[in-house]
N, C-alpha and C positions, 0 to 999 in steps of 0.2 A: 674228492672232486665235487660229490654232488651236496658236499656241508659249505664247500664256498660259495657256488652257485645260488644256494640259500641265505648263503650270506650275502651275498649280493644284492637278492630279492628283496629282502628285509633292507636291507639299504635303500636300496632303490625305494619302496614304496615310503622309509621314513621319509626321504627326502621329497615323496608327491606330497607326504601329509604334512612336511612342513612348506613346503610350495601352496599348498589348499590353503594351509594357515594364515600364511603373509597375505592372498588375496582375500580372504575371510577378514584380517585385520585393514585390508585395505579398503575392501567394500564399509567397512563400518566406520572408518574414517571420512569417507564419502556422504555418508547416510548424516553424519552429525555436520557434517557441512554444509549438505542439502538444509537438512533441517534448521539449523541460523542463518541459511539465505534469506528461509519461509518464516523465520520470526522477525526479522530485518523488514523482509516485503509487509511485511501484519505490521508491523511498526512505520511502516510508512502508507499505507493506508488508512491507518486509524488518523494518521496526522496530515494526507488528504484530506479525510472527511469532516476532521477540524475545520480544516480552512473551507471548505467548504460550506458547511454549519455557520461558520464566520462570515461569509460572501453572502447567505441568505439571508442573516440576520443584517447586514448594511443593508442589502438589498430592501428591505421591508423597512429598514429607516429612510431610505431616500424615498422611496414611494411613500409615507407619510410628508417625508418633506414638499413633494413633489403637489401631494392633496394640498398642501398649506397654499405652497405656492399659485395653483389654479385655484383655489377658496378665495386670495387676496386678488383674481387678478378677473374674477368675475364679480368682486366686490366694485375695484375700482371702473369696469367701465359700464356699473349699475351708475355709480357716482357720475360717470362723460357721459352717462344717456344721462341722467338729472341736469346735469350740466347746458346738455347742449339742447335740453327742451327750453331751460330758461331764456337764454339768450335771444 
């Protein structure tokens, strides 16, 4: 009676150690899923920060554009003051 009872025990606990197991294998299957979210999200912030880097760098073409444009537009009413002193 008390060799089954021990057989039972030893059962029983194989079957928690293989219960431990499967959520042991289940948490690590988690863990690597976590983990290519976080290189997915790194992956999309480096390519945020592209376009970003991108947006600055237009950004500081249109403001040179922008100088051009007030450089020509304080040129031309040098020229309407010349203009309109002659008249």
């Amino acid at each position: 009676m008390q060799n089954a009872e021990s057989n039972d025990a030893v059962l029983n606990n194989q079957g928690m150690i293989l219960d431990n197991q499967n959520m042991i294998l289940d948490n690590q299957d988690t863990i690597v899923k976590n983990q290519d979210s976080l290189l997915n999200n790194q992956n999309t912030i480096i390519k945020n920060q592209d376009a970003i880097l991108n947006n600055q760098e237009t950004i500081v073409k249109n403001q040179a554009s922008l100088d051009a444009i007030i450089a020509n537009q304080e040129t031309m009413l040098s020229l309407l003051k010349k203009i309109a002193g002659e008249a």
